[in-house]
mmCIF file of the N, C-alpha and C atoms, coordinates in Angstrom:
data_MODEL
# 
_entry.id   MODEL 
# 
loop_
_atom_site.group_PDB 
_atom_site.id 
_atom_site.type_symbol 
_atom_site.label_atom_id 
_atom_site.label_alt_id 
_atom_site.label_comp_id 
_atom_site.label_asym_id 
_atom_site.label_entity_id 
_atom_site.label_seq_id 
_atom_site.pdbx_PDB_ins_code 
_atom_site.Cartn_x 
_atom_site.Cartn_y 
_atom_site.Cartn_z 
_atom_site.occupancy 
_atom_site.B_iso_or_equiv 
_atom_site.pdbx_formal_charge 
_atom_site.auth_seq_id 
_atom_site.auth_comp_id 
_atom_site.auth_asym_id 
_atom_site.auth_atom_id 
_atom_site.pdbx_PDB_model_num 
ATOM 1   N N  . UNK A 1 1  ? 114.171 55.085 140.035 1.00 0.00 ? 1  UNK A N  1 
ATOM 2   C CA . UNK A 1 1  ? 114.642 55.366 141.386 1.00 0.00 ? 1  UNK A CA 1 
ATOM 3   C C  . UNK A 1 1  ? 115.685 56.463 141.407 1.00 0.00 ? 1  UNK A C  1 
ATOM 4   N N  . UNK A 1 2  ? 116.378 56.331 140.315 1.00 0.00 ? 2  UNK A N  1 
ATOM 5   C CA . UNK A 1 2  ? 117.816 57.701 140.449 1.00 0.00 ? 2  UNK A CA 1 
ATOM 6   C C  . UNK A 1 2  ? 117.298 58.808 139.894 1.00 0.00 ? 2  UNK A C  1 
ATOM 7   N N  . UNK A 1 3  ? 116.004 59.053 139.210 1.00 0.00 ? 3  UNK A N  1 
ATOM 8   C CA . UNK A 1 3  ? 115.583 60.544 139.484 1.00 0.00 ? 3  UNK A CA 1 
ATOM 9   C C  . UNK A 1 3  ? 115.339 61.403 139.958 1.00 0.00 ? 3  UNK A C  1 
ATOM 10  N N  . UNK A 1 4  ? 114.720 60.400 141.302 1.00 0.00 ? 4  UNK A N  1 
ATOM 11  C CA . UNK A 1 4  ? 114.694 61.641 142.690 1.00 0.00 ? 4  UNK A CA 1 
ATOM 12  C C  . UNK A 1 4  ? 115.468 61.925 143.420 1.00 0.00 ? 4  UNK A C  1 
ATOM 13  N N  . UNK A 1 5  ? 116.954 61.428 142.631 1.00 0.00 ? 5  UNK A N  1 
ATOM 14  C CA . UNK A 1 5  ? 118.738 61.646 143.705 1.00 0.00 ? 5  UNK A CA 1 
ATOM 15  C C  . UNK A 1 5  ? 118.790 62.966 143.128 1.00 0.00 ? 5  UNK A C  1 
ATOM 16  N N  . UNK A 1 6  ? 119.399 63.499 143.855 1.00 0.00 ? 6  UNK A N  1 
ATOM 17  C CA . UNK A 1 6  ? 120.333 64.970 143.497 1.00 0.00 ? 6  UNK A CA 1 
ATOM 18  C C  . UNK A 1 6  ? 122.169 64.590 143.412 1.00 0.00 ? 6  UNK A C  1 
ATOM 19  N N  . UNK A 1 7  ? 122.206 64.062 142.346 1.00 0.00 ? 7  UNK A N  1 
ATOM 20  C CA . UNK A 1 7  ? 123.268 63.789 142.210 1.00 0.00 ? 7  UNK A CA 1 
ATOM 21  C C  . UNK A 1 7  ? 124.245 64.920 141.447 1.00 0.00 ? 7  UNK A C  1 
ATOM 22  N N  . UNK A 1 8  ? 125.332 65.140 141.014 1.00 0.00 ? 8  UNK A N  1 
ATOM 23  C CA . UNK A 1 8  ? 126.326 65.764 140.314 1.00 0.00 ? 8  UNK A CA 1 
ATOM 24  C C  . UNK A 1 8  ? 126.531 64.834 138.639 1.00 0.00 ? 8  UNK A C  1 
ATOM 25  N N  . UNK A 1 9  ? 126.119 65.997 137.577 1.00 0.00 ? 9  UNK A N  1 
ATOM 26  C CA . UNK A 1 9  ? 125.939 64.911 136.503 1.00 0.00 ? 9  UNK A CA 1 
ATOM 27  C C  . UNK A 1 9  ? 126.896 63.522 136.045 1.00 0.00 ? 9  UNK A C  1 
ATOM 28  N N  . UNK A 1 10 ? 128.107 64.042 136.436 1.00 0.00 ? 10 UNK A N  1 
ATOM 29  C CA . UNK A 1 10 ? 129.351 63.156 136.203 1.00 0.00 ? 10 UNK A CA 1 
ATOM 30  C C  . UNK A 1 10 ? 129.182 61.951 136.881 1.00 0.00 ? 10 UNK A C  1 
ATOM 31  N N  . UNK A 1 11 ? 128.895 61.668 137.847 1.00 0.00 ? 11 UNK A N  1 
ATOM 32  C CA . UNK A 1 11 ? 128.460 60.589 138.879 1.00 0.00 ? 11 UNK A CA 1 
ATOM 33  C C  . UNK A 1 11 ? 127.265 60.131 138.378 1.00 0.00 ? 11 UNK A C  1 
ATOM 34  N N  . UNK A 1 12 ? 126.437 60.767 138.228 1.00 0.00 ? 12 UNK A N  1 
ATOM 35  C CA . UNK A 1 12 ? 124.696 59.952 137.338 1.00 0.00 ? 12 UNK A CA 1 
ATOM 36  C C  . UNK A 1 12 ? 125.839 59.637 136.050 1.00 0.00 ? 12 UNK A C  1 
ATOM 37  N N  . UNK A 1 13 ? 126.164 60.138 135.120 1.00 0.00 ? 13 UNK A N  1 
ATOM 38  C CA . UNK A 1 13 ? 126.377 59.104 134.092 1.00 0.00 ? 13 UNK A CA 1 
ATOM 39  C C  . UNK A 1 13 ? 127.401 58.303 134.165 1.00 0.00 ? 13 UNK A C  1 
ATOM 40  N N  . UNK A 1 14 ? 128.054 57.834 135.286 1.00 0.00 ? 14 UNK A N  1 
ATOM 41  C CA . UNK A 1 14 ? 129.328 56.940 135.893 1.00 0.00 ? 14 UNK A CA 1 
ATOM 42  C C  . UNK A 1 14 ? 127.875 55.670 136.346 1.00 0.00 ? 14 UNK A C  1 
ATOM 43  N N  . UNK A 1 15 ? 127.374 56.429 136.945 1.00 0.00 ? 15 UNK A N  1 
ATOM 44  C CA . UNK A 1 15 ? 126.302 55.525 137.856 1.00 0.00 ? 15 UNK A CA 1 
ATOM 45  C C  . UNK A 1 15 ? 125.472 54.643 136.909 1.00 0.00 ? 15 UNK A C  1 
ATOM 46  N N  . UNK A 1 16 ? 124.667 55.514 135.570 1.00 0.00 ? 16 UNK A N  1 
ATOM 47  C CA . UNK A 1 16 ? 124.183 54.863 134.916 1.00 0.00 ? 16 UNK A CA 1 
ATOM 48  C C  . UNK A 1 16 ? 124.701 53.830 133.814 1.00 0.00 ? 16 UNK A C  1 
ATOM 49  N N  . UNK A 1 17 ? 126.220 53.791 133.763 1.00 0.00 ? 17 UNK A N  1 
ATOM 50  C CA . UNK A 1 17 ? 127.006 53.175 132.651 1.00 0.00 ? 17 UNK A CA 1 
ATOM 51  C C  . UNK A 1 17 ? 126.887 52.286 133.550 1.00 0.00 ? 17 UNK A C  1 
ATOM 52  N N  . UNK A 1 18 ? 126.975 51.596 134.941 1.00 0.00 ? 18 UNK A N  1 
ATOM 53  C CA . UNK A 1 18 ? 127.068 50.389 135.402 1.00 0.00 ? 18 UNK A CA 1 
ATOM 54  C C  . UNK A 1 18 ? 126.304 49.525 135.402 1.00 0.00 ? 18 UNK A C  1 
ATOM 55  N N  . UNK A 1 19 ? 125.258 50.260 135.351 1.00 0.00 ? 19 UNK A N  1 
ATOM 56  C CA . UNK A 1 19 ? 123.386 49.390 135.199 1.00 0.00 ? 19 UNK A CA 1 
ATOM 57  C C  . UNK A 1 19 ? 123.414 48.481 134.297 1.00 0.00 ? 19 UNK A C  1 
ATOM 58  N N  . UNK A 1 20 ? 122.884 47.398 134.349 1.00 0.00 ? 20 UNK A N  1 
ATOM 59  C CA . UNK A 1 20 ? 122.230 46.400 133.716 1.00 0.00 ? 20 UNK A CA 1 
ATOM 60  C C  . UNK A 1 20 ? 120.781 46.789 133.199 1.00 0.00 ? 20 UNK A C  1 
ATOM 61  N N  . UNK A 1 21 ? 120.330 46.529 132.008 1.00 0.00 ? 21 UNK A N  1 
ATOM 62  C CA . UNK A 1 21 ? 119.126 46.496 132.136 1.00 0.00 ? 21 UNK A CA 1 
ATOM 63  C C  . UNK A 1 21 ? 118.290 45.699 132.778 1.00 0.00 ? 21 UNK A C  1 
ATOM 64  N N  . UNK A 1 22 ? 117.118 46.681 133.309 1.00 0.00 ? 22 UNK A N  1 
ATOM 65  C CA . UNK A 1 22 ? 116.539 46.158 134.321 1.00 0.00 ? 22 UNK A CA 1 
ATOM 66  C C  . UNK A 1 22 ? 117.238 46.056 135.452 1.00 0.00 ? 22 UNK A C  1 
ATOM 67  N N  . UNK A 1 23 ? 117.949 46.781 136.284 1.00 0.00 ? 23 UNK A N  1 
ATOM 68  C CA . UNK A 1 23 ? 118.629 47.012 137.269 1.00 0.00 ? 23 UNK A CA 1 
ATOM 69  C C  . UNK A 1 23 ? 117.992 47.841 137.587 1.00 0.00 ? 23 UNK A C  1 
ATOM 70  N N  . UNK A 1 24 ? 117.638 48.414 138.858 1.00 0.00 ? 24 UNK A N  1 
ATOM 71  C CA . UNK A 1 24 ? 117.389 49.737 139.236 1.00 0.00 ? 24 UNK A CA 1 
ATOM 72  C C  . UNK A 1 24 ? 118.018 50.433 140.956 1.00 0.00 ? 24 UNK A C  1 
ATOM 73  N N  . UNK A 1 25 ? 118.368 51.359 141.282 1.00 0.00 ? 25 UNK A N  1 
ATOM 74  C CA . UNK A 1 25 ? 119.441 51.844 142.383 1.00 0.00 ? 25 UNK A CA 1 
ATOM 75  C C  . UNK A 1 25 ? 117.959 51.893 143.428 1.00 0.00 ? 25 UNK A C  1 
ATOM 76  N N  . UNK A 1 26 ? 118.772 51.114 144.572 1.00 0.00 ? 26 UNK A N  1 
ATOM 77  C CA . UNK A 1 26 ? 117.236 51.526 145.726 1.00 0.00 ? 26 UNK A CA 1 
ATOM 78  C C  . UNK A 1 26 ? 118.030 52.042 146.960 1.00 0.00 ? 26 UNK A C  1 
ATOM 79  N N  . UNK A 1 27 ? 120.056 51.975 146.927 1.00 0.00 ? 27 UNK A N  1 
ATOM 80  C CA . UNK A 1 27 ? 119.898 53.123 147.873 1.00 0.00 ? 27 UNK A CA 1 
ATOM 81  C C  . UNK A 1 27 ? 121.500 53.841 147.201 1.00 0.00 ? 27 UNK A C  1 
ATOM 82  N N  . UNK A 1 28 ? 121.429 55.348 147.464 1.00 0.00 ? 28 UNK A N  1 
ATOM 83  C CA . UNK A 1 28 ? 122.651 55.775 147.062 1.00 0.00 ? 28 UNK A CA 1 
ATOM 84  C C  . UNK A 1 28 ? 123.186 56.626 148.324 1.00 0.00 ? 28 UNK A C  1 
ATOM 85  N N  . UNK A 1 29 ? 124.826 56.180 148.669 1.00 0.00 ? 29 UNK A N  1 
ATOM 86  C CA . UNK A 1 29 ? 124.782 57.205 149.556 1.00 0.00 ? 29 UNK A CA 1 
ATOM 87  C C  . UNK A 1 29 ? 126.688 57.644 149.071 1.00 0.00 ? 29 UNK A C  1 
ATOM 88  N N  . UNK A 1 30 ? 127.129 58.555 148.986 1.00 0.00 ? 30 UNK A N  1 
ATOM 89  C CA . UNK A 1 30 ? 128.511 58.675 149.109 1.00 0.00 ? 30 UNK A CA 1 
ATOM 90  C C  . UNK A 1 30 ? 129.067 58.238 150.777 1.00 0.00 ? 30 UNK A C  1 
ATOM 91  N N  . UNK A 1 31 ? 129.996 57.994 151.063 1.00 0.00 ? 31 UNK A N  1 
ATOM 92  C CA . UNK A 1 31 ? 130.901 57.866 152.044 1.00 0.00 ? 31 UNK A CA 1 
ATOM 93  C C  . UNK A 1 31 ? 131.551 59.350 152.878 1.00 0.00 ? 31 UNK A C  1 
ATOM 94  N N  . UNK A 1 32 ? 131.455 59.202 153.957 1.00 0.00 ? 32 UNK A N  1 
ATOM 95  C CA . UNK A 1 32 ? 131.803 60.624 154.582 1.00 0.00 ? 32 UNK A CA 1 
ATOM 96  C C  . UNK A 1 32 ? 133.334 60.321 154.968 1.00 0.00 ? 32 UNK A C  1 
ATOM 97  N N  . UNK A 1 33 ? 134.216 60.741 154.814 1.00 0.00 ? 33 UNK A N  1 
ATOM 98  C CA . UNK A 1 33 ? 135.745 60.739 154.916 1.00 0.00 ? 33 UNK A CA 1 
ATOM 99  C C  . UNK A 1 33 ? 135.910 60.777 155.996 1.00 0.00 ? 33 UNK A C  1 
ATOM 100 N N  . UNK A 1 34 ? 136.271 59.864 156.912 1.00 0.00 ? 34 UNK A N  1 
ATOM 101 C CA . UNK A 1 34 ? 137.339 60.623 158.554 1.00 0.00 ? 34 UNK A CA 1 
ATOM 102 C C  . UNK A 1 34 ? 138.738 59.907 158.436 1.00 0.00 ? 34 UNK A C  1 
ATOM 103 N N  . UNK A 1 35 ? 139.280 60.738 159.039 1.00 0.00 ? 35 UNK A N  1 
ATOM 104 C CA . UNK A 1 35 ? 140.656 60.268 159.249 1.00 0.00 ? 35 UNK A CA 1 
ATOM 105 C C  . UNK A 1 35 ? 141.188 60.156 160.624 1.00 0.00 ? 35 UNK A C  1 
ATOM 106 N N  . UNK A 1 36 ? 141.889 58.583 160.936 1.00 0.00 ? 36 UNK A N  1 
ATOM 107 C CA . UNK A 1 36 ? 142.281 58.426 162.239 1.00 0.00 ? 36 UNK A CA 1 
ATOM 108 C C  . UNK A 1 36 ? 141.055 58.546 163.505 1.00 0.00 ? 36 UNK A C  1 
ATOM 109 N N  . UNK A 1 37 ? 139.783 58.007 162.866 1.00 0.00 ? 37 UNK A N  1 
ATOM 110 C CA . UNK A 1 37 ? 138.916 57.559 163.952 1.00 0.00 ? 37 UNK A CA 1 
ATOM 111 C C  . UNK A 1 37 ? 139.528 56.942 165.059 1.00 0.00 ? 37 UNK A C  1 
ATOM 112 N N  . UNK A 1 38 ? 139.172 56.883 166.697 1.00 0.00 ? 38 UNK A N  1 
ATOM 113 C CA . UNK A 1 38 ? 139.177 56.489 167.231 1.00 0.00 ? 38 UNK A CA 1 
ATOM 114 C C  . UNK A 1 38 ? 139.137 54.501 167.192 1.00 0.00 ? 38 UNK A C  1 
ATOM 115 N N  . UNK A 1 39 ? 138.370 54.371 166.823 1.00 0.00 ? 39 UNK A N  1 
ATOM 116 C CA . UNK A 1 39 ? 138.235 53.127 166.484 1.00 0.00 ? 39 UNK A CA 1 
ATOM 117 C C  . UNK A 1 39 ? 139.502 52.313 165.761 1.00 0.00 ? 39 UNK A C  1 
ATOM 118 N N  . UNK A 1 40 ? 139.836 53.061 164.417 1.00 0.00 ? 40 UNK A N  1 
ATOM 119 C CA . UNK A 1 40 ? 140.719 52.897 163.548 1.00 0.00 ? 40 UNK A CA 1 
ATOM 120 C C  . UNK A 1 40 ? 142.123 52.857 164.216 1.00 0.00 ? 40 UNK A C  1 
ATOM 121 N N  . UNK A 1 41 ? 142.497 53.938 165.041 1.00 0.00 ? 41 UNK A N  1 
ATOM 122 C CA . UNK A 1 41 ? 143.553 53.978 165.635 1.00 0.00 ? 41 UNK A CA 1 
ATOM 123 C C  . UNK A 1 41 ? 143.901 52.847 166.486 1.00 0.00 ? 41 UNK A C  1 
ATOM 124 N N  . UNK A 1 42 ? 142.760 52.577 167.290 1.00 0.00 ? 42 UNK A N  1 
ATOM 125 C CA . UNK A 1 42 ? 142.665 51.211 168.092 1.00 0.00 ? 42 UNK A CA 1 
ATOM 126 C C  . UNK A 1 42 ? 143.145 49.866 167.695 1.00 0.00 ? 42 UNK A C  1 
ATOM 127 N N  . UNK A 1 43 ? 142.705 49.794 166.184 1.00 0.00 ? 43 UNK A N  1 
ATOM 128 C CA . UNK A 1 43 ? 142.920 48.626 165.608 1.00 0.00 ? 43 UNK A CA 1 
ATOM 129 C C  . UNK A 1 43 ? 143.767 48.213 164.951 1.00 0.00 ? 43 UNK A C  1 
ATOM 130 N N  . UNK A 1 44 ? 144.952 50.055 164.612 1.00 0.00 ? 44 UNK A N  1 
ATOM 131 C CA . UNK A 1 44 ? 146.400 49.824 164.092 1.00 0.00 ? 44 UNK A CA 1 
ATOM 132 C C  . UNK A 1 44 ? 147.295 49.556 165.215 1.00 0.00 ? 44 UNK A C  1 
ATOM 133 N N  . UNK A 1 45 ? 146.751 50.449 166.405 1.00 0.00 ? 45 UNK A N  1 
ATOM 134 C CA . UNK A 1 45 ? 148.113 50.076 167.138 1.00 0.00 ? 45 UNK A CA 1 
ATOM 135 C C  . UNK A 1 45 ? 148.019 48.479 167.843 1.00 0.00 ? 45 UNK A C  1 
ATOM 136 N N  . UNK A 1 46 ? 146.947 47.837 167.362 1.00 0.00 ? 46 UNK A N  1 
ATOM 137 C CA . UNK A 1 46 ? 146.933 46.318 168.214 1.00 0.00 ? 46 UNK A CA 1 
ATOM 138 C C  . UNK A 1 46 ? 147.291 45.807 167.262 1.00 0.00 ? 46 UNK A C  1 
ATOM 139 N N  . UNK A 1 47 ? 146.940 45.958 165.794 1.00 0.00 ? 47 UNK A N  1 
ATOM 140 C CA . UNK A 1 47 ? 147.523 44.842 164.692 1.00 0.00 ? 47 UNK A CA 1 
ATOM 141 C C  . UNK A 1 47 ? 149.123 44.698 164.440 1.00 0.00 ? 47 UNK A C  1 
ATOM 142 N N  . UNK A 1 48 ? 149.742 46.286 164.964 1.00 0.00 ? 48 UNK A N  1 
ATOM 143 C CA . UNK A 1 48 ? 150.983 46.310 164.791 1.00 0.00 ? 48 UNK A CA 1 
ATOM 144 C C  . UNK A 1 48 ? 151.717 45.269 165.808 1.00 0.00 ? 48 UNK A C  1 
ATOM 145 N N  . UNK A 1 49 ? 151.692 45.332 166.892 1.00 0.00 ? 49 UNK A N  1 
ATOM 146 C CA . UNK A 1 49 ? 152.529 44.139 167.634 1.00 0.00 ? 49 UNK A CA 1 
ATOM 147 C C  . UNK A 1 49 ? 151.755 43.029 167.399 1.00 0.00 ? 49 UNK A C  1 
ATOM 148 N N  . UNK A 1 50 ? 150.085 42.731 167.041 1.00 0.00 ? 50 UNK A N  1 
ATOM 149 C CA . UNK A 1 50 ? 149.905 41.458 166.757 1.00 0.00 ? 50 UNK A CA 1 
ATOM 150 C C  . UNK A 1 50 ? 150.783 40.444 165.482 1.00 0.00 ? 50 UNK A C  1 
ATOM 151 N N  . UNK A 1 51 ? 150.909 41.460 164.381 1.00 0.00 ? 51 UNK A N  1 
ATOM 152 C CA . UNK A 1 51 ? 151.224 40.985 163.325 1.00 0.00 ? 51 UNK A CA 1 
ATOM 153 C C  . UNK A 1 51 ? 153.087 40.467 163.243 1.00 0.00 ? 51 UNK A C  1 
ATOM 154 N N  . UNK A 1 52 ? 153.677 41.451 164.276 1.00 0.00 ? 52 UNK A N  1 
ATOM 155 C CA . UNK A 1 52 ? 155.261 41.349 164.931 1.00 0.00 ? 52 UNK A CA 1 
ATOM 156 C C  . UNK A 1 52 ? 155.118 39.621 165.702 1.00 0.00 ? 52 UNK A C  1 
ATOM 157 N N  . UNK A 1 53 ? 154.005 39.759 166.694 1.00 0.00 ? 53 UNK A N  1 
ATOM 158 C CA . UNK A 1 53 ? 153.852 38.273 167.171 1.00 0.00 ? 53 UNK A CA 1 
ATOM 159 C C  . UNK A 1 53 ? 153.999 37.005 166.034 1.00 0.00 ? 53 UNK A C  1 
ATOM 160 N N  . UNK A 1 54 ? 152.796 36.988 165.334 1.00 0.00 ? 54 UNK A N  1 
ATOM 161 C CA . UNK A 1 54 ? 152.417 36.281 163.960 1.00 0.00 ? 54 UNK A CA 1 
ATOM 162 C C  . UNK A 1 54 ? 153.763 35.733 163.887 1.00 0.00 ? 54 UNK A C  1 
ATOM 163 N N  . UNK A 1 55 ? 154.100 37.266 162.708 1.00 0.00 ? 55 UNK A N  1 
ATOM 164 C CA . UNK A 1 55 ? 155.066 36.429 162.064 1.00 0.00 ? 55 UNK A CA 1 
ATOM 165 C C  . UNK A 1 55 ? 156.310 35.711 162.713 1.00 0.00 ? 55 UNK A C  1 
ATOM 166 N N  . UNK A 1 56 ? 156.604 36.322 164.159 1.00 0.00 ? 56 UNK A N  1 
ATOM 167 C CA . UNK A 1 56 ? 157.450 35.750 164.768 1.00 0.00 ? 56 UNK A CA 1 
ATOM 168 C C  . UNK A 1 56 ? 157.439 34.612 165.089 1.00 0.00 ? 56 UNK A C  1 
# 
């Protein structure tokens, strides 16, 4: 299955040291970086006074 990735060699042999035999990869994807999503922001500024509540 990881032959038809286009991977960067350093990562295929990171990737393949984890394998078990008889393991085989059926999906690979890296992670795309964002910073301060919308979403994310949402959920710091509510945890911050939630967590002030909490512990109070």
């Amino acid at each position: 299955m990881l032959s038809d990735l286009h991977l960067p060699p350093k990562l295929r042999r990171q990737v393949d040291s984890e394998l078990q035999p008889g393991e085989a990869i059926r999906w690979i994807q890296q992670p795309i970086p964002k910073f301060f999503t919308p979403s994310s922001t949402i959920a710091v500024l509510f945890a911050i006074p939630w967590t002030s509540f909490a512990l109070f």
